[in-house]
The first five atom37 places (N, CA, C, CB, O) and aatype in JSON, in Angstrom:
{
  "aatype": [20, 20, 20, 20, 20, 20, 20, 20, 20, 20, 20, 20, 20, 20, 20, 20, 20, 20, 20, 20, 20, 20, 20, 20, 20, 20, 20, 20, 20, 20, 20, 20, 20, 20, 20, 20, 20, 20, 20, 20, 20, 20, 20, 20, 20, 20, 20, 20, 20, 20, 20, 20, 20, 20, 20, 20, 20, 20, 20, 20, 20, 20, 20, 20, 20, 20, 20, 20, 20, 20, 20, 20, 20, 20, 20, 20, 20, 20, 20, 20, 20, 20, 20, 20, 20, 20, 20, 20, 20, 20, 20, 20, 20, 20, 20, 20, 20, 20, 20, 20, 20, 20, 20, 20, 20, 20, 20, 20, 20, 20],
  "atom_mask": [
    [1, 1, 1, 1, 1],
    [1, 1, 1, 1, 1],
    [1, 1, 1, 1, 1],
    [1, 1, 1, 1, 1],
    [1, 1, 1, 1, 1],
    [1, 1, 1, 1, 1],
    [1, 1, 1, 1, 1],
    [1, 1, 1, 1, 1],
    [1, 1, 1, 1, 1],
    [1, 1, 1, 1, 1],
    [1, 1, 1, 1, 1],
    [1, 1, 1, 1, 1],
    [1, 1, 1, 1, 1],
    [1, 1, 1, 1, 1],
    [1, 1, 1, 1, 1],
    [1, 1, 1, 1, 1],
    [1, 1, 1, 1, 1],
    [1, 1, 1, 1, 1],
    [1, 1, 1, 1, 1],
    [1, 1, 1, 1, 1],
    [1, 1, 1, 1, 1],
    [1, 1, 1, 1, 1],
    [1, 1, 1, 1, 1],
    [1, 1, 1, 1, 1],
    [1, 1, 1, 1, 1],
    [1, 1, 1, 1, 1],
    [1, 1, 1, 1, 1],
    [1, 1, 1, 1, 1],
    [1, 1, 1, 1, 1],
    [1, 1, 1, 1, 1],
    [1, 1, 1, 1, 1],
    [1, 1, 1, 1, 1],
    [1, 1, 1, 1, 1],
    [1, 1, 1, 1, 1],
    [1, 1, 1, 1, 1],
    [1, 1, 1, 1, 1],
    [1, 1, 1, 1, 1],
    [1, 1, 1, 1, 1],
    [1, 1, 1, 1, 1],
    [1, 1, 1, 1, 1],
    [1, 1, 1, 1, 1],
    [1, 1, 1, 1, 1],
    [1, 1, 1, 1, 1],
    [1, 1, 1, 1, 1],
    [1, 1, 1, 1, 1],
    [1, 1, 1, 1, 1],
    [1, 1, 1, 1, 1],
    [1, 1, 1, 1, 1],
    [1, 1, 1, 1, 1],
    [1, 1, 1, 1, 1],
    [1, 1, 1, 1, 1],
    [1, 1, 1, 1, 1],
    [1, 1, 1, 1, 1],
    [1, 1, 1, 1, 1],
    [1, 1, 1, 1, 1],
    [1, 1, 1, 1, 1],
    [1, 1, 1, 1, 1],
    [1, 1, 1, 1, 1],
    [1, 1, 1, 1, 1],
    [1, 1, 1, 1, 1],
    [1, 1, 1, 1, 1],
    [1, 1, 1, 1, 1],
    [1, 1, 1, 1, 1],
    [1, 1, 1, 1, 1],
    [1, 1, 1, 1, 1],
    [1, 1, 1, 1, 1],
    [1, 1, 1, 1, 1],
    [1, 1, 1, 1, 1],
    [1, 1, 1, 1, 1],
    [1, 1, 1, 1, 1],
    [1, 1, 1, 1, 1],
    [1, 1, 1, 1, 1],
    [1, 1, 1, 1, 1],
    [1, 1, 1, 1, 1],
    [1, 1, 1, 1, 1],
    [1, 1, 1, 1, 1],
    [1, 1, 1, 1, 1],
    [1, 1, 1, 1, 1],
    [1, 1, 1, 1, 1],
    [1, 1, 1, 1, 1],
    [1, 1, 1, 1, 1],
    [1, 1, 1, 1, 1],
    [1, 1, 1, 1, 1],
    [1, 1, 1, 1, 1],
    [1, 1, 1, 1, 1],
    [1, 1, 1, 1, 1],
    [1, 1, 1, 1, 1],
    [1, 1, 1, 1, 1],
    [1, 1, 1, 1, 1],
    [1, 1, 1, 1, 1],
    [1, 1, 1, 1, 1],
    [1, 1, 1, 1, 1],
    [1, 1, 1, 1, 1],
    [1, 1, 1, 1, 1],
    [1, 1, 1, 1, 1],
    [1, 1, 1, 1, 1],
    [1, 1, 1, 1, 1],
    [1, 1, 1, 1, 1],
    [1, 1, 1, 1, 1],
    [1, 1, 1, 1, 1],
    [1, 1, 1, 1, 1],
    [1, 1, 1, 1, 1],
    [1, 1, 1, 1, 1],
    [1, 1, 1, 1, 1],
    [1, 1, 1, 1, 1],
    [1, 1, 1, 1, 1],
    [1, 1, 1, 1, 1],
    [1, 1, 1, 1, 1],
    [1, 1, 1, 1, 1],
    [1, 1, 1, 1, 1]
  ],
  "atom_positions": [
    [[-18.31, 21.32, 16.37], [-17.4, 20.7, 17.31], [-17.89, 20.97, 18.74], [-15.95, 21.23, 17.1], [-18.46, 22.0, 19.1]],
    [[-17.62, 20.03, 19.41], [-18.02, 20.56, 21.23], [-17.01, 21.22, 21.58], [-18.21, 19.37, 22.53], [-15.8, 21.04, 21.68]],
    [[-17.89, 22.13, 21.79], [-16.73, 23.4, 22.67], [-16.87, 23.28, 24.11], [-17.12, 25.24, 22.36], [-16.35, 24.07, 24.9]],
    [[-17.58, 22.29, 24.45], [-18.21, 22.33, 26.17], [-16.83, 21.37, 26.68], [-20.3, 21.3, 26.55], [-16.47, 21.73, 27.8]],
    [[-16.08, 20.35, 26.17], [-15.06, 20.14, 26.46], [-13.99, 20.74, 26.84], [-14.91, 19.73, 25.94], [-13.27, 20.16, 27.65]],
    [[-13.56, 22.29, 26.26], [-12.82, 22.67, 26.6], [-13.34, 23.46, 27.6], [-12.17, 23.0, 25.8], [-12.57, 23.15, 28.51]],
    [[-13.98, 24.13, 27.99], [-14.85, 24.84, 29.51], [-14.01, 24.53, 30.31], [-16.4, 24.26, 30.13], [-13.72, 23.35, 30.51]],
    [[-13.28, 25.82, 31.12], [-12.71, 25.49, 32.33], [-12.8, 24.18, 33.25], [-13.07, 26.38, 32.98], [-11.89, 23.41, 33.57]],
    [[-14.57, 24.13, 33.69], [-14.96, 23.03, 34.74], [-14.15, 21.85, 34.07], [-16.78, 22.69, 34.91], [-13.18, 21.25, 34.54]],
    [[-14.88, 21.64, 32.65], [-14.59, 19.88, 32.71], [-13.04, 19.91, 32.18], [-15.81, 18.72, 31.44], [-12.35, 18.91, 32.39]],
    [[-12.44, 21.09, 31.45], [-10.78, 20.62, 31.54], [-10.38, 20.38, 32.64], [-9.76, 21.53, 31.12], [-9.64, 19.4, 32.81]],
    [[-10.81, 21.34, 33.89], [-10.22, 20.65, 35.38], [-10.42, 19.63, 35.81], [-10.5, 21.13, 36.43], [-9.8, 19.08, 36.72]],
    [[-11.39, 19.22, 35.16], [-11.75, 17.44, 35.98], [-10.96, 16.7, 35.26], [-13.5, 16.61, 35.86], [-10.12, 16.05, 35.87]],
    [[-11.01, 16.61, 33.8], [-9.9, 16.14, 33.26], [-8.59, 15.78, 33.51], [-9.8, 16.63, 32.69], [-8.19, 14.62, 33.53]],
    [[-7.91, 16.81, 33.7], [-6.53, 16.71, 33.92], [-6.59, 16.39, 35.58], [-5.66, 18.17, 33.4], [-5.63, 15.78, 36.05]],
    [[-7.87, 16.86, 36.65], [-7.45, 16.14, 37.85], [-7.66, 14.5, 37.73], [-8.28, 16.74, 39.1], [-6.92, 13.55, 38.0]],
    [[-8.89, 14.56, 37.27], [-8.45, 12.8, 36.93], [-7.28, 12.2, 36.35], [-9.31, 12.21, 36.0], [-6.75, 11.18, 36.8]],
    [[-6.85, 12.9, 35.25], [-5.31, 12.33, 34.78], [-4.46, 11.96, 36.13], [-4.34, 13.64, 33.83], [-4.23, 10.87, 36.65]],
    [[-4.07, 13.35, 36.49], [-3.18, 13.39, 37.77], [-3.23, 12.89, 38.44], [-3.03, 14.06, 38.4], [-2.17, 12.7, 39.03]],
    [[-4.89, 11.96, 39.16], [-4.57, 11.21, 39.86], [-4.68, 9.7, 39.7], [-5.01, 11.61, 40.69], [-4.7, 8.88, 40.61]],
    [[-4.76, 9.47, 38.49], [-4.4, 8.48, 37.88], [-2.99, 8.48, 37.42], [-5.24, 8.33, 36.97], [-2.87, 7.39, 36.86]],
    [[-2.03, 9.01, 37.36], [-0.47, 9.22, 37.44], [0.16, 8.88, 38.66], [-0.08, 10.59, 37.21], [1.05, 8.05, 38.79]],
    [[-0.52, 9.79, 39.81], [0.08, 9.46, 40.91], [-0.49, 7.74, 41.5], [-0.25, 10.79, 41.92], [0.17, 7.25, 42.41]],
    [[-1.31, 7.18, 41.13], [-1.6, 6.15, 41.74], [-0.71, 5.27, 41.35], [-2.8, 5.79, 41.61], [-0.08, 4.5, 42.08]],
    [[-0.61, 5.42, 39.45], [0.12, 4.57, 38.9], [1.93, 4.92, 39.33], [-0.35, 4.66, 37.32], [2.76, 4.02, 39.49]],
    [[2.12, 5.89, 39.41], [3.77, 5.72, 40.52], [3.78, 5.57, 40.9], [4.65, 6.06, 41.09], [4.89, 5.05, 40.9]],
    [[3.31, 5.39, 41.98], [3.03, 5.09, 43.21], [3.34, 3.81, 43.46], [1.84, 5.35, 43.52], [4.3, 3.47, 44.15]],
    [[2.6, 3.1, 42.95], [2.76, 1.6, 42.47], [3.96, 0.71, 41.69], [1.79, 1.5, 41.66], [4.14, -0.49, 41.51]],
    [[4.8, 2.18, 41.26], [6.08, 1.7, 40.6], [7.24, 2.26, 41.62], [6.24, 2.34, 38.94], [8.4, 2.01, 41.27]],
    [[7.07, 2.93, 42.79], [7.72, 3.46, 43.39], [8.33, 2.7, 44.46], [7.16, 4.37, 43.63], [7.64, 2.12, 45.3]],
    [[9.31, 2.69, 44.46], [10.77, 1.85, 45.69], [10.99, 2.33, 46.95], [12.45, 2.01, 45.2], [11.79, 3.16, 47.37]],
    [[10.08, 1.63, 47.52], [9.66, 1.78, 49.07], [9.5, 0.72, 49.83], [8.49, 2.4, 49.27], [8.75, -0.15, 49.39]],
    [[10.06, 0.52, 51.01], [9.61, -1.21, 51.84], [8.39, -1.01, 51.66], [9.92, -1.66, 53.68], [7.79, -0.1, 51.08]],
    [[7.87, -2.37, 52.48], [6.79, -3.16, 52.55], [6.15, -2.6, 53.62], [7.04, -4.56, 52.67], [4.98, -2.26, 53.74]],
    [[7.64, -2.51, 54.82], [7.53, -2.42, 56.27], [7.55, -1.13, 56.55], [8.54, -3.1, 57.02], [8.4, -0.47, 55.95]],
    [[6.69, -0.45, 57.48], [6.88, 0.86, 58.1], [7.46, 1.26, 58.99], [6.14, 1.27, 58.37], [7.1, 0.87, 60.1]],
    [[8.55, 2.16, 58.89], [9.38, 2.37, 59.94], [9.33, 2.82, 60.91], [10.03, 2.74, 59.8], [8.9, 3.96, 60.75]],
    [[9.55, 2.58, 62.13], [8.8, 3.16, 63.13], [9.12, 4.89, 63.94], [8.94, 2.02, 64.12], [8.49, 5.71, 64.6]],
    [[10.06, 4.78, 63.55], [10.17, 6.49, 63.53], [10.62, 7.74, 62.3], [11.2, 6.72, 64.56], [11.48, 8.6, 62.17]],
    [[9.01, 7.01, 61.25], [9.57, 7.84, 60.36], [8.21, 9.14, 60.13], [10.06, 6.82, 58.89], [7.91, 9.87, 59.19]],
    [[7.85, 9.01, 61.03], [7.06, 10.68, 61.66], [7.44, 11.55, 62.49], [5.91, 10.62, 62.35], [6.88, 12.62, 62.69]],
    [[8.65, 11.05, 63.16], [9.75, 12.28, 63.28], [9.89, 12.81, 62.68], [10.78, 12.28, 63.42], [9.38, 12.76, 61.56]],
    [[10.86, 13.88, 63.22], [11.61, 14.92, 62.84], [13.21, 14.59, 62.29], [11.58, 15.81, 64.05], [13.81, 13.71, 62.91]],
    [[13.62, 14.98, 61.62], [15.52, 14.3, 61.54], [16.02, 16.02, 61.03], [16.03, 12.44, 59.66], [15.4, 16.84, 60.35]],
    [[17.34, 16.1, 61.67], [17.88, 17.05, 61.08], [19.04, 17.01, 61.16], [17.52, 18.04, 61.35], [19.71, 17.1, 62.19]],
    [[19.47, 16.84, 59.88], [21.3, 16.14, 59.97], [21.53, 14.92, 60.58], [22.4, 17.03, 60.89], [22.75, 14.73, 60.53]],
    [[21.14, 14.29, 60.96], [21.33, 13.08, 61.6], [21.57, 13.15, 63.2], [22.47, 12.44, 60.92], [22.45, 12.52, 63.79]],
    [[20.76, 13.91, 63.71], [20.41, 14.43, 64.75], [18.78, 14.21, 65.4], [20.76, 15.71, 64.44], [17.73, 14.53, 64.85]],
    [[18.96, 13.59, 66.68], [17.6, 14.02, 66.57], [17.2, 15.18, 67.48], [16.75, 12.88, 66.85], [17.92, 15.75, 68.3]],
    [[15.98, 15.43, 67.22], [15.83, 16.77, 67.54], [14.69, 17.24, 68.57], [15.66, 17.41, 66.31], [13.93, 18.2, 68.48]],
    [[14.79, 16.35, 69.47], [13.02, 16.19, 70.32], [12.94, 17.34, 71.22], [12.7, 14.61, 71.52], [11.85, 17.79, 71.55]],
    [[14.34, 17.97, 71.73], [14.15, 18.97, 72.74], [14.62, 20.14, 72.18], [14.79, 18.69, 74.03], [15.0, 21.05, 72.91]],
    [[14.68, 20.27, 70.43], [15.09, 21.6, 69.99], [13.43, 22.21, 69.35], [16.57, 21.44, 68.65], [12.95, 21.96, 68.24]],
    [[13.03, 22.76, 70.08], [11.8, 23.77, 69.65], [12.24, 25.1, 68.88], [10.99, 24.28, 71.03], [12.47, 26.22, 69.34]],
    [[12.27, 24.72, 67.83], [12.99, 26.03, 67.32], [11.79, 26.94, 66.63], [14.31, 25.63, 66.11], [10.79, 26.55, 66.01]],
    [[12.25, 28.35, 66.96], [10.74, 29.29, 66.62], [12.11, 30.73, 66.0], [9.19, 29.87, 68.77], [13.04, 31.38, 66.48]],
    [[11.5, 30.59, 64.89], [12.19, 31.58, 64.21], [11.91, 33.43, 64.84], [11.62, 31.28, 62.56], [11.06, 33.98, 65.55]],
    [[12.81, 33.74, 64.32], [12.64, 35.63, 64.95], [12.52, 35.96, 63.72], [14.09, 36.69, 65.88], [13.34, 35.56, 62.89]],
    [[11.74, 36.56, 63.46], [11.21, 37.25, 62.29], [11.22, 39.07, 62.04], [9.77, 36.75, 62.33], [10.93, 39.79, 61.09]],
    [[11.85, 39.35, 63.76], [11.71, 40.85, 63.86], [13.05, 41.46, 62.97], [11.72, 41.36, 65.62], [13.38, 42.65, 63.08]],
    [[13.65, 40.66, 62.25], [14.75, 41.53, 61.09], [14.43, 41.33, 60.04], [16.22, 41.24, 60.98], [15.14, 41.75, 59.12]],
    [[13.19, 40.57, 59.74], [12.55, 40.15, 58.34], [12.02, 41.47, 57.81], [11.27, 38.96, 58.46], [12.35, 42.08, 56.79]],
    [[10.94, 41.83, 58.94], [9.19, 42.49, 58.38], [9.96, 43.79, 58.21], [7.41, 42.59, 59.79], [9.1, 44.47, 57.66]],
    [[11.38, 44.84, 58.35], [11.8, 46.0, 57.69], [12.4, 45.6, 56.6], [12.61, 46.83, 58.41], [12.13, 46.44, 55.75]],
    [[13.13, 44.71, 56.1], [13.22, 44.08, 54.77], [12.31, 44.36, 53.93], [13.23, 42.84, 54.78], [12.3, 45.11, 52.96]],
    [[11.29, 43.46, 54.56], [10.01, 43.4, 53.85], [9.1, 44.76, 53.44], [9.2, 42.58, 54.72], [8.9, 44.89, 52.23]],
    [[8.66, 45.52, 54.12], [8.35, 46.83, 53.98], [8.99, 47.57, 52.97], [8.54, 47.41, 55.06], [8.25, 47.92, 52.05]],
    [[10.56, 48.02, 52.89], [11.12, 48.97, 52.1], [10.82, 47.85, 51.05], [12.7, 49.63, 52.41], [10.14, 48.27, 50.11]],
    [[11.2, 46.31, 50.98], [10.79, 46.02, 49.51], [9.72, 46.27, 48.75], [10.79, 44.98, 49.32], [9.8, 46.61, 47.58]],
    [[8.57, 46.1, 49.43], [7.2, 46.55, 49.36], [6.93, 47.75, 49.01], [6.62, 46.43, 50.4], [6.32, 47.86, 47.95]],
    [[7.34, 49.25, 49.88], [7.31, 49.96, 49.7], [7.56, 50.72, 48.43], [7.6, 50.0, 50.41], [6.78, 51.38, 47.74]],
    [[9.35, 50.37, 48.22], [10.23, 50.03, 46.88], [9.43, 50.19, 45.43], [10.76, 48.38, 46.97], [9.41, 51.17, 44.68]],
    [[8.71, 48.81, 45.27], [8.12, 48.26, 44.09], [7.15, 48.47, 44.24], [8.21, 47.1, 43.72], [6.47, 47.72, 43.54]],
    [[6.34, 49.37, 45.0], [4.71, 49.83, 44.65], [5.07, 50.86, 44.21], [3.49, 50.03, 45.77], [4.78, 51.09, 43.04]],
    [[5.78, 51.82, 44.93], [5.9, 52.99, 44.43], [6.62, 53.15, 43.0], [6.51, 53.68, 45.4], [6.16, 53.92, 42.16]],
    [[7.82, 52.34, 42.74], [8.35, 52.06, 41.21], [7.61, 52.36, 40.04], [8.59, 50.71, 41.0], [7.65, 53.13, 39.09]],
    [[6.61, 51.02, 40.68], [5.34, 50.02, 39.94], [4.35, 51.36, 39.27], [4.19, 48.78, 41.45], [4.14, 51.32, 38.05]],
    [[3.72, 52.58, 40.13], [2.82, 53.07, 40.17], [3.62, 54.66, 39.48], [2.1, 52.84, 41.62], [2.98, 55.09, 38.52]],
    [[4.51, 55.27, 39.74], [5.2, 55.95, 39.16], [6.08, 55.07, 37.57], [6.04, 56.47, 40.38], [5.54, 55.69, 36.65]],
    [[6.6, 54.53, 37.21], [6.11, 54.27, 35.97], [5.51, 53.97, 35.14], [6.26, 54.1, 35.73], [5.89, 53.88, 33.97]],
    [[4.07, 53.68, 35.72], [2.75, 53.36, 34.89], [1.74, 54.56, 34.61], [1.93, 52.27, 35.68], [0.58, 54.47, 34.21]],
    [[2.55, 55.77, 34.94], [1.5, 56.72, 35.13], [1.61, 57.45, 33.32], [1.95, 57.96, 36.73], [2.54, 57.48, 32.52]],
    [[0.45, 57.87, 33.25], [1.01, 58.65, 32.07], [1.36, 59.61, 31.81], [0.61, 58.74, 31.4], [0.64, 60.45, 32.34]],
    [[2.22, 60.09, 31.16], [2.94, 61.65, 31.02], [2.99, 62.51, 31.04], [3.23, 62.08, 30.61], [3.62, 63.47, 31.48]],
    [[1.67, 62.03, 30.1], [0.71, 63.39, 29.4], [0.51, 64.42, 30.53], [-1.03, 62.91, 28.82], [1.33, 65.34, 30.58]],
    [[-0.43, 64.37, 31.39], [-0.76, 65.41, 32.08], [-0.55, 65.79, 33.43], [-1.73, 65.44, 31.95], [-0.14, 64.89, 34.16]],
    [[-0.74, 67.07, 33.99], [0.13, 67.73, 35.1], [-0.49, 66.7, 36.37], [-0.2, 69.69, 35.32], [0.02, 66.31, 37.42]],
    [[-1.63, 66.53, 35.82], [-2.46, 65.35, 37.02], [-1.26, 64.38, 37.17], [-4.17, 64.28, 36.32], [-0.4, 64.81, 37.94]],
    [[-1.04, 63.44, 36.75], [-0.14, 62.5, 36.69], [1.3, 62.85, 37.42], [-0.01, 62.21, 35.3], [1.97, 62.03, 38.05]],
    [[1.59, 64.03, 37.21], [2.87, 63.92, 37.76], [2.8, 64.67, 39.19], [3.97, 64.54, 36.73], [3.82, 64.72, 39.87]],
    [[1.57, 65.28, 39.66], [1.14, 65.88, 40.62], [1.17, 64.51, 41.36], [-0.14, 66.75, 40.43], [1.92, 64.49, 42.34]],
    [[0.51, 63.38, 41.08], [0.4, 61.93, 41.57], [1.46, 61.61, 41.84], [-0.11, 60.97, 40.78], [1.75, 61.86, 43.01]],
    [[2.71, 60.86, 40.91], [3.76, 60.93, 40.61], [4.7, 61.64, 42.25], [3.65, 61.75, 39.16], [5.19, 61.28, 43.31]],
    [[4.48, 62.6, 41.56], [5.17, 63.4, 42.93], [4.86, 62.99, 44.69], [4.57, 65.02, 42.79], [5.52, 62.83, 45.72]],
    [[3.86, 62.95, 44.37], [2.76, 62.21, 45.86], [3.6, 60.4, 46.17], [0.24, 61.84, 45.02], [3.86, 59.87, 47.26]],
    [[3.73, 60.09, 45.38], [4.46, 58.45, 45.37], [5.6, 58.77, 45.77], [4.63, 57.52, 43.93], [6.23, 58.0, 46.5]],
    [[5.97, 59.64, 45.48], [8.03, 60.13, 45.61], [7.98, 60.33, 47.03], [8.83, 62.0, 44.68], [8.42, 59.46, 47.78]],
    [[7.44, 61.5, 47.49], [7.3, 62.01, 48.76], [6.67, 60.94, 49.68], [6.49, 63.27, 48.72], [7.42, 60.68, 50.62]],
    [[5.49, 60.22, 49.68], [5.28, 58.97, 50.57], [6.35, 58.51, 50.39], [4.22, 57.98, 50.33], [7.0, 58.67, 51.43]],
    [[6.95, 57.99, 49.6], [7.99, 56.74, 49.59], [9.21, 57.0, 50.48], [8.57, 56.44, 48.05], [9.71, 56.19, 51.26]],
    [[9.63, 58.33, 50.21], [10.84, 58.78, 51.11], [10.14, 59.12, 52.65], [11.68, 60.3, 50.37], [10.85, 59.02, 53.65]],
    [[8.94, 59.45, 52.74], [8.42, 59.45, 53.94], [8.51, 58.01, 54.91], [7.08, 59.87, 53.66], [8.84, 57.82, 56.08]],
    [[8.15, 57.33, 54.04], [8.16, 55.64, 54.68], [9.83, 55.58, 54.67], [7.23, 54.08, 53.39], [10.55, 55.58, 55.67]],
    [[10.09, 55.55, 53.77], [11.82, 54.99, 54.17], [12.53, 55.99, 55.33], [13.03, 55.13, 52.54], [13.55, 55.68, 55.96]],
    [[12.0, 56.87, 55.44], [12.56, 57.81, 56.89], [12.02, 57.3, 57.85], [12.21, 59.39, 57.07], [12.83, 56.81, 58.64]],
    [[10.69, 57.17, 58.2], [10.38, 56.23, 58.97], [11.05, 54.82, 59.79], [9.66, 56.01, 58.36], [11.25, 54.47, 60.95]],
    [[11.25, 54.21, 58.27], [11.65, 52.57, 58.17], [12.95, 52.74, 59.06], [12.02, 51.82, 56.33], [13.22, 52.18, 60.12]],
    [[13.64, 53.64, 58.38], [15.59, 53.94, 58.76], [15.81, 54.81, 59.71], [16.61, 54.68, 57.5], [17.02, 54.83, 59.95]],
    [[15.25, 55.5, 60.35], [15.38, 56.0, 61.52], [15.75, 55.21, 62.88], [14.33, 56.56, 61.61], [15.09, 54.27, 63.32]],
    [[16.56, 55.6, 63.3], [16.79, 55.07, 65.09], [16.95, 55.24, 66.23], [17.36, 54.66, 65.42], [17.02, 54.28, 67.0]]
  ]
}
């Protein structure tokens, strides 16, 4: 049997050719004017328009979120994967505990 068919490369060409032979063919079945609208490379938001709202997000209450989550699930992650067995491990173990509460004192301090 050819096994060279299934090979990563040519399954990817495969199925990208499918795909874009799918999308052409919806495409073509898809319910859309004829005519292009002329402001439909705007922006819309709510039925608003929005030409003089430059909006730029604050992100400075995100990235401590982000950290203790981070922090959180590495240390979790790495303290229950350790193995049991030996004093090494929990010497490690212990080292994850103590960073972790080190960072979250850090993080929560004000």
């Amino acid at each position: 049997m050819n096994k060279w068919l299934l090979s990563p490369p040519v399954t990817f060409v495969i199925i990208l050719f499918f795909s874009m032979m799918l999308s052409y063919l919806f495409s073509r079945l898809s319910f859309r004017s004829k005519k292009s609208a002329g402001d439909s490379g705007e922006s819309y938001a709510c039925g608003e328009d929005n030409y003089d709202h430059m909006t730029q997000p604050d992100y400075s209450n995100f990235f401590p979120y982000a950290f203790f989550f981070t922090l959180a699930h590495v240390a979790t992650l790495i303290i229950t994967t350790l193995p049991v067995e030996t004093v090494r491990s929990f010497a490690i173990a212990v080292l994850y505990i103590i960073g972790a509460i080190l960072g979250l004192y850090i993080l929560l301090r004000k």
